[in-house]
Structure formats: C-alpha cells, structure tokens
C-alpha positions in Angstrom: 0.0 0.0 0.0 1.2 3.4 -1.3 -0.7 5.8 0.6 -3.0 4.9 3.3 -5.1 7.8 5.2 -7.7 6.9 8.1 -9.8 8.9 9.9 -8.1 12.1 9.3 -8.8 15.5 10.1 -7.1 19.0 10.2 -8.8 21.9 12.2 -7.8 25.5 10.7 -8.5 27.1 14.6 -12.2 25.6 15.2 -13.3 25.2 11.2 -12.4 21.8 9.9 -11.1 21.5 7.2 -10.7 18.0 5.9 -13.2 15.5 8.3 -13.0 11.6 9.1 -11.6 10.9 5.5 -10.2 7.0 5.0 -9.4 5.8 1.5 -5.5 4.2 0.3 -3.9 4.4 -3.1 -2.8 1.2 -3.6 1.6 1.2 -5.8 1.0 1.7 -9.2 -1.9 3.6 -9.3 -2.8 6.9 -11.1 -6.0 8.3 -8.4 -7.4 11.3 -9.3 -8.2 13.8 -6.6 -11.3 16.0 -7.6 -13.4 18.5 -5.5 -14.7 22.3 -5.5 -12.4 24.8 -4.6 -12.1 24.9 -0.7 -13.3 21.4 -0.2 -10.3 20.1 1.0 -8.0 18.8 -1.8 -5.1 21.1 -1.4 -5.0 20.3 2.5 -5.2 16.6 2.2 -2.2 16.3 -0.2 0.0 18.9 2.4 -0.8 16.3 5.0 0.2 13.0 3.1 3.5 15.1 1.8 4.5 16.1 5.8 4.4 19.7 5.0 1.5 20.2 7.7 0.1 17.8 10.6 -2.7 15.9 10.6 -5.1 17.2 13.9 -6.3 13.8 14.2 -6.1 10.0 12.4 -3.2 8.6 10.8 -1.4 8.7 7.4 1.1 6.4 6.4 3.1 6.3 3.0 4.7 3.4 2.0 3.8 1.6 5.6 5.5 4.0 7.2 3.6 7.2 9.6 4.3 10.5 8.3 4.8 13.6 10.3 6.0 16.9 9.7 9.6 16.0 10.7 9.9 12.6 9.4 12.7 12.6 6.7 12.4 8.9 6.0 8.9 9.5 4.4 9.7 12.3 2.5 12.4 10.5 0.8 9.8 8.6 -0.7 7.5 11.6 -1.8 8.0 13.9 -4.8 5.8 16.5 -4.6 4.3 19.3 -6.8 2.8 22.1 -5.2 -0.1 23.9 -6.7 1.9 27.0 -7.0 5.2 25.5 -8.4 7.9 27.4 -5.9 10.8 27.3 -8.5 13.9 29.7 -8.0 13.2 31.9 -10.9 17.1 33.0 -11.3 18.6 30.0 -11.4 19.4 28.2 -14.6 17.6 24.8 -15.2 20.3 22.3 -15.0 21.5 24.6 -11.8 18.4 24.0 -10.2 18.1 20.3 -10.8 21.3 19.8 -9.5 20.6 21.9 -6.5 17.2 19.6 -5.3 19.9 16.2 -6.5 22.3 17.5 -3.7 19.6 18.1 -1.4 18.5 14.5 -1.8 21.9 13.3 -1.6 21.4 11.9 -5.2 24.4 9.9 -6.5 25.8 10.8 -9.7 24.0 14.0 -9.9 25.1 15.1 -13.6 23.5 12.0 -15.0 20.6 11.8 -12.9 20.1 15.8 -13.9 21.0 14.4 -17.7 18.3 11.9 -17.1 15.6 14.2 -16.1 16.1 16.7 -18.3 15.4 14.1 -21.4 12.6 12.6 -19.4 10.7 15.8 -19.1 11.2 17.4 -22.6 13.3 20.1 -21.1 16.7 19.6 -23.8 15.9 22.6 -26.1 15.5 24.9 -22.5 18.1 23.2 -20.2 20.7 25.8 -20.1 18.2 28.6 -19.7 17.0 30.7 -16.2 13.9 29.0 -14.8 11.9 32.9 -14.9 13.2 33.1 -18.9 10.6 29.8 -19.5 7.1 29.5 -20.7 4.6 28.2 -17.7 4.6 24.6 -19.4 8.5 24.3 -19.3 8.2 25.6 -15.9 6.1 22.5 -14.8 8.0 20.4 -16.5 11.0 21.3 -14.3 9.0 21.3 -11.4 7.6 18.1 -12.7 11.8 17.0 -12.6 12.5 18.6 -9.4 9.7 16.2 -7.8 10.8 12.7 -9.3 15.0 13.8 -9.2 15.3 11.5 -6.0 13.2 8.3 -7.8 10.5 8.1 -5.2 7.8 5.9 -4.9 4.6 8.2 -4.4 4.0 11.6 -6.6 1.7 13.7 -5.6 0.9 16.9 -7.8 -1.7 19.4 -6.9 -3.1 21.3 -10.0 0.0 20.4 -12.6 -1.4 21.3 -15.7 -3.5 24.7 -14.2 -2.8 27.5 -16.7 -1.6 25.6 -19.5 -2.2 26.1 -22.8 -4.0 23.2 -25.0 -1.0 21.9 -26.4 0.9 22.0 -23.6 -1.8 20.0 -21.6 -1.6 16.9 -24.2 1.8 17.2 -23.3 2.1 17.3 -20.0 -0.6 14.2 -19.4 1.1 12.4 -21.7 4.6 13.0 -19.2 2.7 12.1 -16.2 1.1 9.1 -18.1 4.3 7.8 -18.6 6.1 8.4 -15.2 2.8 6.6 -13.6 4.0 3.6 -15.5 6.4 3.2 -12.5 5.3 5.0 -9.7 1.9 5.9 -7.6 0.3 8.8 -8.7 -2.1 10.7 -6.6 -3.0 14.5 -8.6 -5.8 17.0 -7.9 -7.1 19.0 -10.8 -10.3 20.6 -12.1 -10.5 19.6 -15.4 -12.7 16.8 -15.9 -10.8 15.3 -19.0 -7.5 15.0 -17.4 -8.7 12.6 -15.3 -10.7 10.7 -17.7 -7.3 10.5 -19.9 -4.7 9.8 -16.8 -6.7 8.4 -13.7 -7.1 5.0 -13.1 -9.5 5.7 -9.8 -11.0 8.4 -8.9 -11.9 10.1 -5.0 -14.0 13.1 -4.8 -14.1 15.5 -1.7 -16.8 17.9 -0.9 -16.6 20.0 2.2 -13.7 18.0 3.7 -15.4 14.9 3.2 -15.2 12.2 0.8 -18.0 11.6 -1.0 -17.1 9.7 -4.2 -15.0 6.5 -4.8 -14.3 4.3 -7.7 -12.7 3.1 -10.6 -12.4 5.4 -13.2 -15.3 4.9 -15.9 -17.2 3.1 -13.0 -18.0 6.2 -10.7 -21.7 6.7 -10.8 -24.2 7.9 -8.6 -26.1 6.0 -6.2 -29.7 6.7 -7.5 -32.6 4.5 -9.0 -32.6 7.3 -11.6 -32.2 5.9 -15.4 -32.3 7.2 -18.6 -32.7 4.6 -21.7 -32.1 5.9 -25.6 -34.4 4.1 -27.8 -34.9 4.1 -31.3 -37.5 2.1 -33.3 -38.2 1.6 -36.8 -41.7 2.5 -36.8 -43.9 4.8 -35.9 -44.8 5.1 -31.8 -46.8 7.6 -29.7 -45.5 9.3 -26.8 -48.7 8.2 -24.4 -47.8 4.5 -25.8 -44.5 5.1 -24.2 -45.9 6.5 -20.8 -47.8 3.2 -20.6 -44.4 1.1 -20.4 -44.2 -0.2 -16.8 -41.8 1.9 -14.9 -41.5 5.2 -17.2 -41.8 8.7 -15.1 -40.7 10.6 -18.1 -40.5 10.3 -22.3 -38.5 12.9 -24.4 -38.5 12.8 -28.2 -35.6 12.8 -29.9 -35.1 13.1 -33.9 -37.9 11.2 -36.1 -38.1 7.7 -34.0 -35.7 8.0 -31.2 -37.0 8.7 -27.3 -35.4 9.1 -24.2 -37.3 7.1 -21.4 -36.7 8.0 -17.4 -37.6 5.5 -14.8 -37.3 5.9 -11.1 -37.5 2.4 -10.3 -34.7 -0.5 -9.5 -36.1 -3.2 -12.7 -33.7 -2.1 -15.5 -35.9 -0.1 -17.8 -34.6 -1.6 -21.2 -36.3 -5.4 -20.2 -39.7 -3.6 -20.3 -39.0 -1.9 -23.3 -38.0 -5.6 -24.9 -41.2 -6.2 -23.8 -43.7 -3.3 -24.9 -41.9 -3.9 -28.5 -42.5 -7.3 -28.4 -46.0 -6.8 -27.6 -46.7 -4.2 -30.4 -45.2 -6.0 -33.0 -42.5 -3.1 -33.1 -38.6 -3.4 -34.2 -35.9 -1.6 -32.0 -33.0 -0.2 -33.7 -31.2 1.2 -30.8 -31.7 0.6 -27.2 -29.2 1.2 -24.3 -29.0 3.2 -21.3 -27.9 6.5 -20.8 -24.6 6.7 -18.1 -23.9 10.0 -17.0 -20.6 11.8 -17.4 -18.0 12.4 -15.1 -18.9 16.2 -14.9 -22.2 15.4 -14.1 -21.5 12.9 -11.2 -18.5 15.6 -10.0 -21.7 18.7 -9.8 -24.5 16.1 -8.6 -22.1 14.9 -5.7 -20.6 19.1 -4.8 -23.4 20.8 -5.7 -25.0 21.0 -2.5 
C-alpha cells in the first residue's frame, strides 16, 4: 500500500477543514483527486507530503507514519505544489542539481542528464527557470519532484494554466512516469482525469463523498435514462404506458429518451412493450452519465 489515510482531520482554529476521510492508493496507481475549490483537496495532499500535521487519524506512506519531521517519508515523496515554488534566477540544470544534492542523489550530472530528457526540457536546459514558458516551468518542477526516484508523486493542479497543447503534453509525461510510480493528482479539469486516472476520489466540504474506478464512478440513485430508437412509428402516451417510465423525451424522427425511477432495468420492459406491439428496436441502451455530471450532482450542495 502506497498511501494509506484513516480517519483524518485538520482543524484550521475551530473550522475543519478535511473530516473523518479514509481511502489508500494502492503502488502503481494513477488516483485522481477531484473537488470544488475549498473542499479540502489542497490540504489533504499537504498532509500526506508532511508539509502540515494531521489534527487527528493517521497517514502512512509506504507503511511508514508520516509527520511533519519525518525525513524517512519524504524520501519517498515527490511533490508538486499547486503553485510550483521554482527559483526563478537560477538556470535549469542549476536548479536540478541543487534539489539532486539536497536528496543526496548519487551521480548527480546523470541523474540531472536523465531528467532533463525525461521531461522534454533539452531545447531549455541551459536557460533561467523565470526566462521559461509556464509549461516548461512545470515540467522542471515536474523533474525537481521525481530527481530523488521516489515511490509516491503527488501533484496538486500540474497542468493549471496551461495552454491546449501543452496540456496533451504534460498528461502524456505524467502518463508515462505513472507507468512506475503511484500517482495521486488533484485537478479541475474533468478530461484529465478521464485520460490519466485510473481511480477516482472526490471530496466535498472535507469529506469524501465519491470512490471508484475510473469509468465506473456513478451515482447512487434509482434514476435511469434509456435511448431508444424504433423503426416505426410510436406515440408518446404508448410510451408512458411502459411499466416503470416517469418521463418520455422525443428525440429526432423515432428515437425517445425514457426516465424510470424504479430498481427493474428499464430496457427489459421496453423488450417487452416492442414485443407486444409487433414493433422493431433499432437502438436501445441506457444513458450513463458523465463524469462532470456525477462531479456537480455529488458538490453541488
């Protein structure tokens, strides 16, 4: 078990707020971290990295407690800060080599060398960090957080203010480095995590209120919505007949969408009204929701 957080809260004075969260990224995976702003998110991840202390409950990475003075975890974190505090006057391959020596990295020229092609950075590597573009930025902070080879990653926001194509880019990096390591990264954009995460956790006013594999995360409601298309002719009040059916929508020439409150999957008594009336379906499957609407359904309150 990568990452392991039970019962945890933080008090800011007598406002909490992160309470009683439990979940554990397990070595390997990419988890994606979602909430509103405020709900949490950024204070979690400060927690699990040992920058701040946990008020209550327990966090452990890689088996091991962590705490604000515990070097031994650390060692096995690399960590990208929302606001990515880079030394704007150094040069790039100054700076890498600065955080190597920190870690006590051996063979620091190669391991910078190393980085540096990982990242995409060879066309910028003998530039000042304040002379680059806010994607070559993250990609040396990006390097700055894997320079010591450690086993968790966890970046807040890394791709916030980036422009389309450097986006593609930088998923495509973190993609790759989560080949190899455990992943855990908080962002806003819905598509990210769709194209990186392999889990997803959401948090809403310090509490966790999603939790499940990516493609998978759903809400807990009888609430279905079935597209049908048939090749004839059919009335709407035909359709409100159908056992189950609360609401019909027309869509195009043939095609409805049907809404049932109730648990009986509502495509069985559609089989069955088309049986009944001697009428062919075309199309028929049921409507999941995206993961935007799952992320506002679950904050939204």
């Amino acid at each position: 078990m990568s990452i392991e957080v039970k019962n945890l809260f933080k008090y800011y004075g007598d406002q909490a707020a992160v309470k009683d969260i439990s979940f554990k990224v397990n070595s390997g995976e990419i988890v994606g971290f979602l909430g509103p702003n405020g709900a949490g998110k950024s204070t979690t991840m400060k927690v699990i990295t040992g920058y701040i202390s946990a008020s209550e409950g327990v966090v452990k990475v890689c088996g091991m407690p962590v705490s604000v003075d515990s070097l031994d975890t650390r060692k096995k974190i690399g960590y990208l800060p929302e606001h990515n505090p880079l030394y704007l006057d150094m040069y790039v391959r100054e700076y890498l080599a600065f955080v190597a020596k920190i870690y006590k990295v051996k063979n620091v020229k190669e391991r910078v060398d190393e980085m540096i092609k990982l990242v995409g950075l060879e066309v910028e590597q003998r530039k000042k960090i304040g002379a680059l573009s806010k994607g070559y930025r993250q990609r040396v902070g990006l390097a700055q957080a894997i320079i010591h080879d450690p086993e968790v990653l966890i970046l807040d926001e890394p791709t916030s203010g980036l422009d389309p194509n450097q986006l593609v880019e930088i998923r495509g990096l973190i993609k790759e480095i989560g080949k190899e390591k455990t992943v855990m990264l908080s962002t806003h954009i819905m598509q990210e995590v769709e194209a990186i995460c392999d889990r997803i956790v959401i948090i809403n006013k310090g509490e966790i209120v999603a939790d499940d594999k990516a493609g998978e995360l759903q809400l807990d409601e009888q609430l279905q919505t079935v597209y049908v298309e048939f090749e004839g002719k059919v009335s709407r009040n035909q359709l409100r007949k159908i056992n189950g059916v609360s609401k019909v929508e027309q869509v195009g020439n043939n095609g409805w969408l049907l809404e049932s409150n109730e648990t009986e999957d509502l495509r069985k008594e559609i089989a069955r009204f088309a049986q009944d009336n001697n009428v062919l379906t075309l199309t028929i499957k049921k409507e999941e929701k995206s993961l935007e609407e799952v992320f506002k359904s679950l904050t939204n309150t």
